[in-house]
MARTORZA-977503 format. One record per residue: residue number from 1; residue in one letter; y, z, x of N, C-alpha, C in turn. Coordinates in steps of 0.02 Angstrom, whole numbers, plus 50000, padded with zeros to 5 digits. Layout:
+-----+------+-------+-------+-------+-------+-------+-------+-------+-------+-------+
|  nr | rest |   nc2 |   nc3 |   nc1 |  cac2 |  cac3 |  cac1 |   cc2 |   cc3 |   cc1 |
+-----+------+-------+-------+-------+-------+-------+-------+-------+-------+-------+
| NUM |    A |     Y |     Z |     X |     Y |     Z |     X |     Y |     Z |     X |
...
+-----+------+-------+-------+-------+-------+-------+-------+-------+-------+-------+
//
This chain:
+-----+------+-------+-------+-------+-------+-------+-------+-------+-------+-------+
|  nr | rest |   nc2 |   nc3 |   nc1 |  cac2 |  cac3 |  cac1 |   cc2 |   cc3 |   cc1 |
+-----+------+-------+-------+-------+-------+-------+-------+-------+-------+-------+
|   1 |    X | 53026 | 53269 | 54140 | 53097 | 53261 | 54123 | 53136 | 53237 | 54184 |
|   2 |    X | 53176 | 53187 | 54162 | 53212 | 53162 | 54230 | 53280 | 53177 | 54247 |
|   3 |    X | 53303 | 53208 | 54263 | 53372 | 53249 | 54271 | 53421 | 53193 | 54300 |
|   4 |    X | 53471 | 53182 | 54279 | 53520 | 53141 | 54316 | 53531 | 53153 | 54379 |
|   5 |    X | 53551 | 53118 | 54455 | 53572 | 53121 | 54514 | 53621 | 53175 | 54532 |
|   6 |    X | 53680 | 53173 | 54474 | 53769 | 53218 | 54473 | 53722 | 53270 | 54455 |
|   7 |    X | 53689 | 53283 | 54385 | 53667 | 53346 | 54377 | 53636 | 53379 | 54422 |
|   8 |    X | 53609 | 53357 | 54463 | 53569 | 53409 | 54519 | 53616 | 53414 | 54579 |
|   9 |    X | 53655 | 53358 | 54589 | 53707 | 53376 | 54642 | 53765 | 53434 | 54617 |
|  10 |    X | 53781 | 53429 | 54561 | 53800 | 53497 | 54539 | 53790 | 53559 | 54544 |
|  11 |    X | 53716 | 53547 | 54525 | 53649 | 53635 | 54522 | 53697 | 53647 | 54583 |
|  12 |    X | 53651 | 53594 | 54643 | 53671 | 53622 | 54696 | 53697 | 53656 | 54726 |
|  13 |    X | 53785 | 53607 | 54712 | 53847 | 53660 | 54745 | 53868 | 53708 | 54712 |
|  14 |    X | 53841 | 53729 | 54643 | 53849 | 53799 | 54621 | 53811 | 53846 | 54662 |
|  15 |    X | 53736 | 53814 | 54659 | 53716 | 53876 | 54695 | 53740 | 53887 | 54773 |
|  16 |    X | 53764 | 53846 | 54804 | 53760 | 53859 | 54861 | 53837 | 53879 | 54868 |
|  17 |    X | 53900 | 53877 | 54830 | 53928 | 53918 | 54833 | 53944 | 53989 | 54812 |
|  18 |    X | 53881 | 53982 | 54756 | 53868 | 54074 | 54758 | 53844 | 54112 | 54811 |
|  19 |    X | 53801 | 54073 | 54843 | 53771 | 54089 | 54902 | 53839 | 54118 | 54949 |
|  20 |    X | 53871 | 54065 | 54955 | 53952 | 54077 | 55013 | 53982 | 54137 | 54987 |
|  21 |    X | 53984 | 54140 | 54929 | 54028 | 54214 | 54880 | 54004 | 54260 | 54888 |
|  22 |    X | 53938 | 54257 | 54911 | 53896 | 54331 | 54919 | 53863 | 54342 | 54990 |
|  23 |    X | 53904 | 54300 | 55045 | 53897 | 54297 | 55083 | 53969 | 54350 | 55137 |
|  24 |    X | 53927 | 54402 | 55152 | 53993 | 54453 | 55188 | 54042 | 54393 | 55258 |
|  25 |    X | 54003 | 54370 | 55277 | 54028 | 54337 | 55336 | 54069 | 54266 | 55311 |
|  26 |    X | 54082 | 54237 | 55263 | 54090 | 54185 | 55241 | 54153 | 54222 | 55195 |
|  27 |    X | 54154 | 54267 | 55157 | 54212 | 54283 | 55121 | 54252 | 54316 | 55168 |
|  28 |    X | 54220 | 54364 | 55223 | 54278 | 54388 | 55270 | 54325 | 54338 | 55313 |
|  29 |    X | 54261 | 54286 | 55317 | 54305 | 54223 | 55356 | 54359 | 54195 | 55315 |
|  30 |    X | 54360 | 54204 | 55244 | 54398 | 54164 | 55190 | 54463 | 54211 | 55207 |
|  31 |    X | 54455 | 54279 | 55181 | 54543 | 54316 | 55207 | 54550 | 54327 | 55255 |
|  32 |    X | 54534 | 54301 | 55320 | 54565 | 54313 | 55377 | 54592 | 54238 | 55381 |
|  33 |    X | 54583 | 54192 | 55352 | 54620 | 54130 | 55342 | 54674 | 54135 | 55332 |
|  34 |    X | 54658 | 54176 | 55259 | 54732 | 54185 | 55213 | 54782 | 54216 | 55275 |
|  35 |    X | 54775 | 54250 | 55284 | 54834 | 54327 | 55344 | 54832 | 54254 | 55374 |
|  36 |    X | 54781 | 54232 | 55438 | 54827 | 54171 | 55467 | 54844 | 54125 | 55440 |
|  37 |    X | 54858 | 54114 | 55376 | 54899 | 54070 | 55355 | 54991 | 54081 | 55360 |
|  38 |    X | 54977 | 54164 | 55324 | 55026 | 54177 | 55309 | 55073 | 54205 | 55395 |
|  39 |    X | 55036 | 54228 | 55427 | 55074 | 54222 | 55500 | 55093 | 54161 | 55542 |
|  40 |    X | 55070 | 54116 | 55509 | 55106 | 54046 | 55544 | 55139 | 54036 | 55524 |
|  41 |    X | 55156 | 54044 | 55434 | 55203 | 54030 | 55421 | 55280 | 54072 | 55464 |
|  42 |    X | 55291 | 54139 | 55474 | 55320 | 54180 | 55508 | 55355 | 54159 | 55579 |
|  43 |    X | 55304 | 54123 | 55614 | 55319 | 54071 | 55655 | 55333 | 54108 | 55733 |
|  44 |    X | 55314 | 54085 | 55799 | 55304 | 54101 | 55864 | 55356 | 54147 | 55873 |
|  45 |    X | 55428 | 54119 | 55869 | 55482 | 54147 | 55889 | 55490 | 54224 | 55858 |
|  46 |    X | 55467 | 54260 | 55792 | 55453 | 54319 | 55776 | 55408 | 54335 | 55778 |
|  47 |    X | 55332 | 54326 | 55805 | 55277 | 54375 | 55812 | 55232 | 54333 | 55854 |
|  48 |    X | 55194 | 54349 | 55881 | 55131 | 54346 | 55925 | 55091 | 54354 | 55919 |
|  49 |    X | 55041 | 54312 | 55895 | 54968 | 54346 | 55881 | 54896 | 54335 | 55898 |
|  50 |    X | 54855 | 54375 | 55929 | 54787 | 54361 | 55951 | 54750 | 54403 | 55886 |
|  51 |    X | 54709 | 54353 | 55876 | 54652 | 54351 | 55826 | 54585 | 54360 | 55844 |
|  52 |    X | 54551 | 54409 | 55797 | 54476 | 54419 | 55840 | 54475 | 54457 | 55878 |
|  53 |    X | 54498 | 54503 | 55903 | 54514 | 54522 | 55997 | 54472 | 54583 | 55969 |
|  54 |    X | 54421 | 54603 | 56033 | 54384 | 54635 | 56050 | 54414 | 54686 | 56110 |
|  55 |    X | 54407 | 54723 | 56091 | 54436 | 54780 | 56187 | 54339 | 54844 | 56175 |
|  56 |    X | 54384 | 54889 | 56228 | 54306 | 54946 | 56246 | 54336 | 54990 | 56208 |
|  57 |    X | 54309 | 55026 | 56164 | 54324 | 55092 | 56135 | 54360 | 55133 | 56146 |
|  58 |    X | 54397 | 55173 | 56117 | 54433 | 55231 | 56166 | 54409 | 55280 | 56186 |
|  59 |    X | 54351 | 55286 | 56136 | 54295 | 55342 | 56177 | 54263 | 55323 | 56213 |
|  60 |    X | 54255 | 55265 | 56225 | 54202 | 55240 | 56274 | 54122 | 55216 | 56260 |
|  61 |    X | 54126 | 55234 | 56209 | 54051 | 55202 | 56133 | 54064 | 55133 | 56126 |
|  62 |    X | 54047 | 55103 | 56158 | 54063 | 55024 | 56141 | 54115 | 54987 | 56118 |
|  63 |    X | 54100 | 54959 | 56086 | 54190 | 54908 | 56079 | 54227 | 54895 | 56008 |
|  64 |    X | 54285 | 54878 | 55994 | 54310 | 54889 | 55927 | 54332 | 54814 | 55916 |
|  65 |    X | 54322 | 54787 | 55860 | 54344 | 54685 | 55850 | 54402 | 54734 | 55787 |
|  66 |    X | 54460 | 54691 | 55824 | 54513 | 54673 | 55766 | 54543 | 54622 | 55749 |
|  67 |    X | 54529 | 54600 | 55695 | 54544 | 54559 | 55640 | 54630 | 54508 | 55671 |
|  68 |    X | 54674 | 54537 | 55664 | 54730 | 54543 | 55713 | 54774 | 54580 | 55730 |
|  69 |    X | 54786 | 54557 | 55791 | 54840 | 54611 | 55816 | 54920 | 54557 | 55811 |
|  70 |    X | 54988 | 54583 | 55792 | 55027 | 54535 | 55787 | 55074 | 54582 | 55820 |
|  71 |    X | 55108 | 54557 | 55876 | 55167 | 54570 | 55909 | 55230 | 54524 | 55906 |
|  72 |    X | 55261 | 54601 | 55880 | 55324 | 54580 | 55834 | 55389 | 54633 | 55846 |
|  73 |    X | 55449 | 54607 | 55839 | 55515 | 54646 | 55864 | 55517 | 54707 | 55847 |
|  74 |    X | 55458 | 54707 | 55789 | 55464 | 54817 | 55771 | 55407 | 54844 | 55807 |
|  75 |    X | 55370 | 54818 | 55866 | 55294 | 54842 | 55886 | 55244 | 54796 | 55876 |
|  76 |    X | 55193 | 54827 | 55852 | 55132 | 54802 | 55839 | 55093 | 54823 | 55788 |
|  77 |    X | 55059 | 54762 | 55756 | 55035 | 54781 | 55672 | 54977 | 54750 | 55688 |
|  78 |    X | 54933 | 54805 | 55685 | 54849 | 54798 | 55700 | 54815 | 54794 | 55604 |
|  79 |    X | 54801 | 54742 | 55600 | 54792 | 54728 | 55528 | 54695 | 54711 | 55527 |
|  80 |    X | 54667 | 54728 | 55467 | 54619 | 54738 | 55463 | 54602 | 54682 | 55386 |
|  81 |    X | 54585 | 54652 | 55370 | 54572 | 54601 | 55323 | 54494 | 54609 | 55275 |
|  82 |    X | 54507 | 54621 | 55229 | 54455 | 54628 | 55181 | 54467 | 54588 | 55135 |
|  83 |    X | 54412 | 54556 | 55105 | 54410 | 54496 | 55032 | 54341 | 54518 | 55002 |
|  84 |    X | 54351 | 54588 | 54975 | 54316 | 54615 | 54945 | 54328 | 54581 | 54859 |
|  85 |    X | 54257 | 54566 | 54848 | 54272 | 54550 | 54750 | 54276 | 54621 | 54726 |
|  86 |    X | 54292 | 54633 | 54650 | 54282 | 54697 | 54611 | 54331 | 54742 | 54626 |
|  87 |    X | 54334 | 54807 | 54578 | 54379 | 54863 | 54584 | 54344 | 54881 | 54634 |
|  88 |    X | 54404 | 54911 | 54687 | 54390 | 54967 | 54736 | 54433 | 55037 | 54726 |
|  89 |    X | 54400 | 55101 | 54714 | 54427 | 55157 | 54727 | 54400 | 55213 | 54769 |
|  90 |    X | 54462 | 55228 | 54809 | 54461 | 55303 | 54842 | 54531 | 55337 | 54881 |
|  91 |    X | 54508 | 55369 | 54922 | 54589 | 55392 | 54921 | 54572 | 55379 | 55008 |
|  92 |    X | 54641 | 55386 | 55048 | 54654 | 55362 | 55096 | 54606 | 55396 | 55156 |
|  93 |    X | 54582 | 55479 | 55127 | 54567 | 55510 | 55191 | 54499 | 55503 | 55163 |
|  94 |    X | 54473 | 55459 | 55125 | 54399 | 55470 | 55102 | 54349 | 55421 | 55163 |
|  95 |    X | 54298 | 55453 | 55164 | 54267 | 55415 | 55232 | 54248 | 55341 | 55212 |
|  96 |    X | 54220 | 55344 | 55153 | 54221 | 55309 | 55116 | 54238 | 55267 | 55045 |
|  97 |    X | 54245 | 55209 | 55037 | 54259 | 55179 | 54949 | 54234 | 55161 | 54941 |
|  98 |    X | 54231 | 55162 | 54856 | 54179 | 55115 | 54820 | 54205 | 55065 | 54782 |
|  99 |    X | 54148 | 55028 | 54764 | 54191 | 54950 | 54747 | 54131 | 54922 | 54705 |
| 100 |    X | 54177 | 54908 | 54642 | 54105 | 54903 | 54564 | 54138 | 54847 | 54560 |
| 101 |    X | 54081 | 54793 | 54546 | 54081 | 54723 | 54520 | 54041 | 54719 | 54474 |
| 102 |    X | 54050 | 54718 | 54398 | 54032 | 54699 | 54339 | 53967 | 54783 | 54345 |
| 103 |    X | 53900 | 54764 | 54361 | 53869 | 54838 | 54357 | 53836 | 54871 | 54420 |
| 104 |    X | 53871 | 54829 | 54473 | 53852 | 54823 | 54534 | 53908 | 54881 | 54563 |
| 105 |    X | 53885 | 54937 | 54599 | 53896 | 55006 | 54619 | 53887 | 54978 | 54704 |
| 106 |    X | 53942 | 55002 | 54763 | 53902 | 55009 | 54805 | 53975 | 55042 | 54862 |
| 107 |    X | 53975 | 55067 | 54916 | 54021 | 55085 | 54954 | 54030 | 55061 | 55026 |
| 108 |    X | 54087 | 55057 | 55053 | 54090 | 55008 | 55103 | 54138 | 55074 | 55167 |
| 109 |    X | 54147 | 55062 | 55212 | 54189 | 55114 | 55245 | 54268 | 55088 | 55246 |
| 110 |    X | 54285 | 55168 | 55229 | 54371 | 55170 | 55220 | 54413 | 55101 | 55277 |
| 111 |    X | 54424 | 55051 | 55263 | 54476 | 55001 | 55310 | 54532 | 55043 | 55342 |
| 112 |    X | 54563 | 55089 | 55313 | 54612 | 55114 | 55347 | 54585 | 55174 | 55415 |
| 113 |    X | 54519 | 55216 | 55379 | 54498 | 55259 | 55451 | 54494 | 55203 | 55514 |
| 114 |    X | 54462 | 55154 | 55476 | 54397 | 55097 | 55526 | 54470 | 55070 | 55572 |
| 115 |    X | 54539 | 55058 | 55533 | 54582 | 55033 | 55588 | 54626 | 55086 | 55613 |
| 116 |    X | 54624 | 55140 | 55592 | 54640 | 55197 | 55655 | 54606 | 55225 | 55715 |
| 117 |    X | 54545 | 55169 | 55719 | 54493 | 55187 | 55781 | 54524 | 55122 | 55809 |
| 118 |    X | 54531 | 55080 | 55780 | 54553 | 55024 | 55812 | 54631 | 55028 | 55854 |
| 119 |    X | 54676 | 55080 | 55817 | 54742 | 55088 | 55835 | 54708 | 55106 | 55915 |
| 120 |    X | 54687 | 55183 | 55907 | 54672 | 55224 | 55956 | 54643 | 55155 | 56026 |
| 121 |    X | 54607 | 55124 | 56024 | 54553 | 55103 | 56072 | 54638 | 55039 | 56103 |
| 122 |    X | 54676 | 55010 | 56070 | 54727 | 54970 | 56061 | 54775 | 54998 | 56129 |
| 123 |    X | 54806 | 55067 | 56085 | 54845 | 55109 | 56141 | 54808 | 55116 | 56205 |
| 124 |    X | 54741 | 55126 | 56227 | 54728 | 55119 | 56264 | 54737 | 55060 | 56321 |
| 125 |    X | 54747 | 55005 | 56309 | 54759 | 54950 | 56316 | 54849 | 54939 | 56335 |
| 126 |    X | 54890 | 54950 | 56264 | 54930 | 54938 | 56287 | 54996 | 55005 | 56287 |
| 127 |    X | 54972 | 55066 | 56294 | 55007 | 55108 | 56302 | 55043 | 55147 | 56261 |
| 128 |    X | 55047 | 55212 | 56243 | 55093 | 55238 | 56167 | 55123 | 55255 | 56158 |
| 129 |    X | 55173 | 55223 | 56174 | 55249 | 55217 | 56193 | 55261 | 55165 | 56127 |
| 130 |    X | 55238 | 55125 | 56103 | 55253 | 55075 | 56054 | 55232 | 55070 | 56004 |
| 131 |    X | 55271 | 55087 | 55952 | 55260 | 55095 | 55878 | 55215 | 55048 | 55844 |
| 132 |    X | 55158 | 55073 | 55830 | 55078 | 55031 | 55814 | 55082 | 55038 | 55729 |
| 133 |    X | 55071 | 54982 | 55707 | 55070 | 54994 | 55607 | 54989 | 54981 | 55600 |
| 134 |    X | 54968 | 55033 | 55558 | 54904 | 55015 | 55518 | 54908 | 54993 | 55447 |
| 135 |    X | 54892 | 54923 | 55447 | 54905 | 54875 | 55403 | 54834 | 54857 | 55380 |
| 136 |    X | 54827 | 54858 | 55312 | 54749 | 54819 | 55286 | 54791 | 54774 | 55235 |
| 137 |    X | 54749 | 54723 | 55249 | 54762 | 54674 | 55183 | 54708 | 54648 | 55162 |
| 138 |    X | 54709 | 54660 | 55089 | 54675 | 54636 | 55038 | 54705 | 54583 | 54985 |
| 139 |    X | 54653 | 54522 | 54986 | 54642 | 54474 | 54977 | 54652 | 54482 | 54878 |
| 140 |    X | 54674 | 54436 | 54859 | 54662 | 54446 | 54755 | 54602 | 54442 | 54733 |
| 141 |    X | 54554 | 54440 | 54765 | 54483 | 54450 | 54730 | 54483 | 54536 | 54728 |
| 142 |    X | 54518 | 54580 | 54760 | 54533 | 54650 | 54760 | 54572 | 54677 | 54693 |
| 143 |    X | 54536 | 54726 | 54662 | 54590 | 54764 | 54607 | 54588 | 54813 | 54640 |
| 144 |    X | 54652 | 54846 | 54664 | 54634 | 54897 | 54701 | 54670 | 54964 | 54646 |
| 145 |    X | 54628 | 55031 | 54653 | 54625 | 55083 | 54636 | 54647 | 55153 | 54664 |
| 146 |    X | 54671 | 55142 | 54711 | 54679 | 55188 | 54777 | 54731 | 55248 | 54741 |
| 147 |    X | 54719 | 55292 | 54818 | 54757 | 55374 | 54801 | 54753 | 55386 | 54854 |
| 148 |    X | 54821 | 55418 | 54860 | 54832 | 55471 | 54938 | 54845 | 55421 | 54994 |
| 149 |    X | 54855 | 55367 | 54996 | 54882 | 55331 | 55064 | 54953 | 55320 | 55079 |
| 150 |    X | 54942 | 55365 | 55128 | 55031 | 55383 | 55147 | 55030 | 55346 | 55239 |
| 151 |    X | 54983 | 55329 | 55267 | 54979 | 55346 | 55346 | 54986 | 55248 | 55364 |
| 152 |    X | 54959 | 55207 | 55288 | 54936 | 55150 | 55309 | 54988 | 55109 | 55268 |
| 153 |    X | 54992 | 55027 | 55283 | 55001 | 54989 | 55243 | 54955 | 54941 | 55200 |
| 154 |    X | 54949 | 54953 | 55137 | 54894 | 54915 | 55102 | 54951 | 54859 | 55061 |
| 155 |    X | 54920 | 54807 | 55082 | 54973 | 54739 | 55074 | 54914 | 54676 | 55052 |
| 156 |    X | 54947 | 54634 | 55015 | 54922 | 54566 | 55012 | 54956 | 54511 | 55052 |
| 157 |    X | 54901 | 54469 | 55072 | 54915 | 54409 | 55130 | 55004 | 54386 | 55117 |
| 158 |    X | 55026 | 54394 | 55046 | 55111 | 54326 | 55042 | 55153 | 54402 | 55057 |
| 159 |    X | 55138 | 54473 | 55060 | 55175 | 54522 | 55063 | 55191 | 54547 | 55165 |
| 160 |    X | 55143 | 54494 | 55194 | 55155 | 54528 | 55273 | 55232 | 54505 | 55312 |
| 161 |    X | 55255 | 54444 | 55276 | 55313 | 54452 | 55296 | 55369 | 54495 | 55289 |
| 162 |    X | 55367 | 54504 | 55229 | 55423 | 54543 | 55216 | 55434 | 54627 | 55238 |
| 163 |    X | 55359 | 54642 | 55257 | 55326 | 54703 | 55313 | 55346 | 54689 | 55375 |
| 164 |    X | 55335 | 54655 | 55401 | 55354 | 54646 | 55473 | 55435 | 54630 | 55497 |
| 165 |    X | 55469 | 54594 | 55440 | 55540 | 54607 | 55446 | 55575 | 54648 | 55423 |
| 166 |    X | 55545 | 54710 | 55394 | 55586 | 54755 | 55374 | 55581 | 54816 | 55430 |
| 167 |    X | 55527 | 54813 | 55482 | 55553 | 54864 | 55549 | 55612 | 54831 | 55590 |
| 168 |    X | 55635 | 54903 | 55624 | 55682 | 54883 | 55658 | 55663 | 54841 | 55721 |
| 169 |    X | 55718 | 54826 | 55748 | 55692 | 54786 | 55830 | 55692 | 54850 | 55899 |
| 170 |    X | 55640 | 54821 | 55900 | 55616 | 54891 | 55967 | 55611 | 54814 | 56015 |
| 171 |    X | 55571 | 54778 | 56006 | 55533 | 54747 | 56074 | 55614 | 54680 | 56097 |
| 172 |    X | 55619 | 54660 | 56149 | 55622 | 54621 | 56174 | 55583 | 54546 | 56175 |
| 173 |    X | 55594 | 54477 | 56169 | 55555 | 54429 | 56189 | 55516 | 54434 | 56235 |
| 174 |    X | 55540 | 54451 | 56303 | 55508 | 54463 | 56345 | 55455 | 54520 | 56343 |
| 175 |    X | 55452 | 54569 | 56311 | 55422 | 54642 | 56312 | 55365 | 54612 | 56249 |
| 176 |    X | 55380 | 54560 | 56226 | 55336 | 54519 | 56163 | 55288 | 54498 | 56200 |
| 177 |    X | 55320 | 54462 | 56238 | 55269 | 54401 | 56276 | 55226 | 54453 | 56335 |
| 178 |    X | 55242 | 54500 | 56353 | 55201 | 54546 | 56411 | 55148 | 54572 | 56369 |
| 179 |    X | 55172 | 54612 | 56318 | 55110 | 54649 | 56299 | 55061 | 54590 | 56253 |
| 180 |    X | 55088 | 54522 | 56246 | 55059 | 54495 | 56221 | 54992 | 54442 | 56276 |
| 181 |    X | 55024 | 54445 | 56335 | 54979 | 54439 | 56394 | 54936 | 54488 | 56412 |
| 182 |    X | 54936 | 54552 | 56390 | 54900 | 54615 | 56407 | 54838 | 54610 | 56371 |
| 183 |    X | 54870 | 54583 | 56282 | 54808 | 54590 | 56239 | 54756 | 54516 | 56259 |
| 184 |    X | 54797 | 54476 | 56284 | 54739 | 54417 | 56286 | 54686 | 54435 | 56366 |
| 185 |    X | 54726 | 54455 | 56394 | 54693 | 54467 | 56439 | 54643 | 54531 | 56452 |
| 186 |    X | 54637 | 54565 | 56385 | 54583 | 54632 | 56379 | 54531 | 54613 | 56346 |
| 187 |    X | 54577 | 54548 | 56305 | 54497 | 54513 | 56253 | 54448 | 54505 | 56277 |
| 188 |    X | 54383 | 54519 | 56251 | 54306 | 54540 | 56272 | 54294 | 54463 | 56224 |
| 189 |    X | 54275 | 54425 | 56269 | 54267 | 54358 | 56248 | 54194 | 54327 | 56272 |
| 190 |    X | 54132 | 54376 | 56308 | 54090 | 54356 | 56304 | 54033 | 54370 | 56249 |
| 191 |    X | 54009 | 54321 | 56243 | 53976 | 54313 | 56181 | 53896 | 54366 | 56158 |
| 192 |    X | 53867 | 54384 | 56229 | 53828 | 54437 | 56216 | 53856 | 54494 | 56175 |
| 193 |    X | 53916 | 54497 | 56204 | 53961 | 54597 | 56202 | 53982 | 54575 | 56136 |
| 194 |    X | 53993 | 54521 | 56099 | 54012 | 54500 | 56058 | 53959 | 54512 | 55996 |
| 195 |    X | 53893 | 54484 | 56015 | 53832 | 54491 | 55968 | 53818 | 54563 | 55960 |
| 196 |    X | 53830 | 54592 | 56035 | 53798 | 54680 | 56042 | 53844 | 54697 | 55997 |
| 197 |    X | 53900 | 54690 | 55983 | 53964 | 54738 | 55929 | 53923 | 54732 | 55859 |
| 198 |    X | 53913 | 54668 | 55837 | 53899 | 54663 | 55766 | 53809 | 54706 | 55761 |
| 199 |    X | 53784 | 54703 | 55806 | 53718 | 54746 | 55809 | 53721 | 54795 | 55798 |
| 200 |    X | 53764 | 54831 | 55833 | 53794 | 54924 | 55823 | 53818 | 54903 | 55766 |
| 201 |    X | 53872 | 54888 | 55725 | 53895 | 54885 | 55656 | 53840 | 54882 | 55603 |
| 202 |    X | 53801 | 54842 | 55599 | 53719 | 54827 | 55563 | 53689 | 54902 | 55573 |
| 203 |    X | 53675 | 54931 | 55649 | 53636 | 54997 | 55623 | 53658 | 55054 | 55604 |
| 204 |    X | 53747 | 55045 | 55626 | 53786 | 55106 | 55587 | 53788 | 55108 | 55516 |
| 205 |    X | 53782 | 55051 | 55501 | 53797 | 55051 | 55400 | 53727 | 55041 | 55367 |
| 206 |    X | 53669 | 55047 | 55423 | 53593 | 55032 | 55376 | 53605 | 55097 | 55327 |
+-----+------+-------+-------+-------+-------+-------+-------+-------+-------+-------+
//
C-alpha cells in the first residue's frame, strides 16, 4: 500500500507533538513562556525580572531554580510556573497533589510548599526586610480543584498584572534596580551546578 507523502508528513507531526505534550521539559518550557509573555507586557519601568535564577539553599542542601523572580514597587513575587494537563486537587498544606487526566492517576509535589523553600533560600540572598509574594501560576491546560490556600497566590499567566499592581509601593527605582543587581549577581549560572540541581530533583521524586 502506498501512502501519500502529506499523509505521512502528518502521522508524523502528530506523533511528534504528542511526544512534546508528554514531554515534562517541553510543556514546562511552554508556561514559563506564557508568565514571560505576560511580564513584558508590564514593561521595565514597573518590574524587573531575572528568569531561571538559581541561588544555594537556605539550608545549605544544594541549590533552589526559580522559575522567576520579578521586582516590583510592592517587593518581590517569586513565581513558580506549572502547565500541568488534567484536574489537579489538594489543599494548600498537602505535601502533595494529585492530578487525573482522563484515567491517568498520579501526584506531583505541592508548587506552593516547593516555592516557600524557594522564598526562604531568596531572603537569604536578598534580606527580610522585603515583602516576598508566593505566586504559582497555572497555565489553562490546569482545572484546578484546590482547598485551604490562604498563604499563596494561585493565578493564571493574563491575571499577574493586575497582582502586582494591586500592592502598595514599598520599593523605590533605585531600591528596584539594587536588589535587582543582587539577584543577577547570586545567579548560579554554571552549567555543571546547573545539571547537579536537576539530578537531585530526578532522585528526590524517583
Amino acid at each position: 500500500m502506498h501512502w501519500p507523502a502529506w499523509l505521512l508528513i502528518l502521522i508524523v507531526i502528530i506523533v511528534a507533538l504528542k511526544v512534546l505534550d508528554n514531554s515534562k521539559t517541553f510543556t514546562g518550557f511552554l508556561g514559563e513562556q506564557a508568565v514571560r509573555s505576560q511580564l513584558k507586557r508590564i514593561g521595565n519601568s514597573n518590574c524587573l525580572v531575572v528568569h531561571n535564577l538559581m541561588v544555594p539553599r537556605h539550608d545549605g542542601n544544594g541549590t533552589s531554580q526559580i522559575d522567576h523572580v520579578v521586582v516590583f514597587r510592592g517587593g518581590l513575587a517569586v513565581i513558580e510556573t506549572k502547565n500541568w494537563a488534567g484536574r489537579v486537587y489538594g489543599k494548600g498544606s498537602d505535601r502533595t497533589w494529585t492530578i487525573t487526566l482522563g484515567r491517568r492517576k498520579y501526584r506531583n509535589e505541592n508548587p506552593i510548599l516547593q516555592n516557600k523553600g524557594h522564598i526562604k533560600s531568596l531572603k537569604a540572598v536578598v534580606g527580610g526586610d522585603i515583602p516576598i509574594y508566593n505566586v504559582v501560576v497555572f497555565t489553562r491546560r490546569t482545572d484546578l480543584r484546590l482547598q485551604g490556600v490562604q498563604d499563596a497566590a494561585v493565578l493564571r499567566p493574563g491575571q499577574l498584572a493586575e497582582f502586582l499592581t494591586s500592592k502598595c509601593d514599598i520599593l523605590t527605582e533605585d531600591q528596584m534596580r539594587c536588589i535587582h543587581q543582587q539577584l543577577v549577581k547570586a545567579n548560579i549560572t554554571d552549567s555543571r551546578a546547573r545539571k547537579q540541581h536537576v539530578t537531585n530533583l530526578r532522585r528526590q521524586w524517583k
